[in-house]
C-alpha positions as CSV (number, residue, x, y, z in Angstrom):
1,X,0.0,0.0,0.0
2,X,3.0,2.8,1.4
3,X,4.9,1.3,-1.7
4,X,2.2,1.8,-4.7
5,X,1.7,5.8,-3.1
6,X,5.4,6.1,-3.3
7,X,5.6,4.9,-6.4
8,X,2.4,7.1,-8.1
9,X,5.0,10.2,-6.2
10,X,7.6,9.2,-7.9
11,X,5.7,8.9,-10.8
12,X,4.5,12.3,-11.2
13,X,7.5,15.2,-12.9
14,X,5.6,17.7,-10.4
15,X,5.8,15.1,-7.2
16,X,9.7,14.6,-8.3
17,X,10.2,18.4,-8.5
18,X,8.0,18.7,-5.3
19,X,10.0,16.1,-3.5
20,X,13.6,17.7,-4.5
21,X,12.8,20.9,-3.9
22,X,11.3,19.5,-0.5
23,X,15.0,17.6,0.2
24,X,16.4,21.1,-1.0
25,X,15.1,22.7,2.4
26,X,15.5,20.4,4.7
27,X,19.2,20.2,3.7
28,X,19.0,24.1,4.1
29,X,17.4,23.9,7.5
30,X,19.6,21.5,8.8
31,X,22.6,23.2,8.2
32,X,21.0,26.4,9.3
33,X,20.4,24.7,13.0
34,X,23.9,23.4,12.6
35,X,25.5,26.4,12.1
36,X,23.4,28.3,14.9
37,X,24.9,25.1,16.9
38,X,28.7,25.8,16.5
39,X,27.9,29.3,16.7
40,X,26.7,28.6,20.6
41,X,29.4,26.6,21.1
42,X,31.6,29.0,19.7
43,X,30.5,31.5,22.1
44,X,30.4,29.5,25.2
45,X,34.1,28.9,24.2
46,X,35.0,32.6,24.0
47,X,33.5,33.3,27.3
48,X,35.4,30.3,29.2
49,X,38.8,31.9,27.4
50,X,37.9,35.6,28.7
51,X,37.4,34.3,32.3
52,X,40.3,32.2,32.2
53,X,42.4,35.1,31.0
54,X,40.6,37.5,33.5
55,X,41.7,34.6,36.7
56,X,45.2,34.2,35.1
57,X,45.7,38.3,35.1
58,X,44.8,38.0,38.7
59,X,47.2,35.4,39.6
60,X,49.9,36.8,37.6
61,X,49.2,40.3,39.4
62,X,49.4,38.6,42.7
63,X,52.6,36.4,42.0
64,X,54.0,40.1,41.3
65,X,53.2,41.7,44.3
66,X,54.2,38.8,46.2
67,X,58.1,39.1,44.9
68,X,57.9,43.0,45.6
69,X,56.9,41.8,49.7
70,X,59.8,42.4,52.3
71,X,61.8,39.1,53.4
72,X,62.1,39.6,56.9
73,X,61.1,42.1,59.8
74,X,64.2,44.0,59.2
75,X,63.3,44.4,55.6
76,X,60.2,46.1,56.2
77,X,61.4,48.5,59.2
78,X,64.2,49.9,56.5
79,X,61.2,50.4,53.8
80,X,58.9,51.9,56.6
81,X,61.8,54.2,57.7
82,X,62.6,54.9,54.0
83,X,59.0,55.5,53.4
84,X,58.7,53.1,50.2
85,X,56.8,50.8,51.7
């Protein structure tokens, strides 16, 4: 039954046309979702890079200001007393 109304489709040069252009879109629609897909993705991507860049600026900032600290007690009395602390 499925078979002979496939077939009387097939048949028909405006059910073939119908059908193509029919395949046409879908192959249009699907890589339009596909694309709006990696586009997502894409962007999900640049935001984990900006906060990973914002949390390594932070770190980097920190590791600086932790080399610039006085050593000792003695250290910091001579800055204080300079006044460059």
């Amino acid at each position: 039954m499925i078979s002979t109304l496939l077939t009387g489709f097939a048949a028909s040069p405006r059910m073939r046309a119908a059908l193509r252009y029919g395949a046409i879109m879908l192959a249009v629609l699907l890589f339009l979702l596909a694309l709006r897909r990696s586009g997502e993705s894409t962007g999900r991507l640049a935001e984990r890079l900006e906060t990973t860049e914002k949390a390594n600026d932070v770190q980097r900032r920190m590791l600086e200001a932790a080399a610039r600290r006085p050593r000792d007690r003695n250290e910091l009395a001579e800055r204080m007393r300079d006044g460059r602390f």
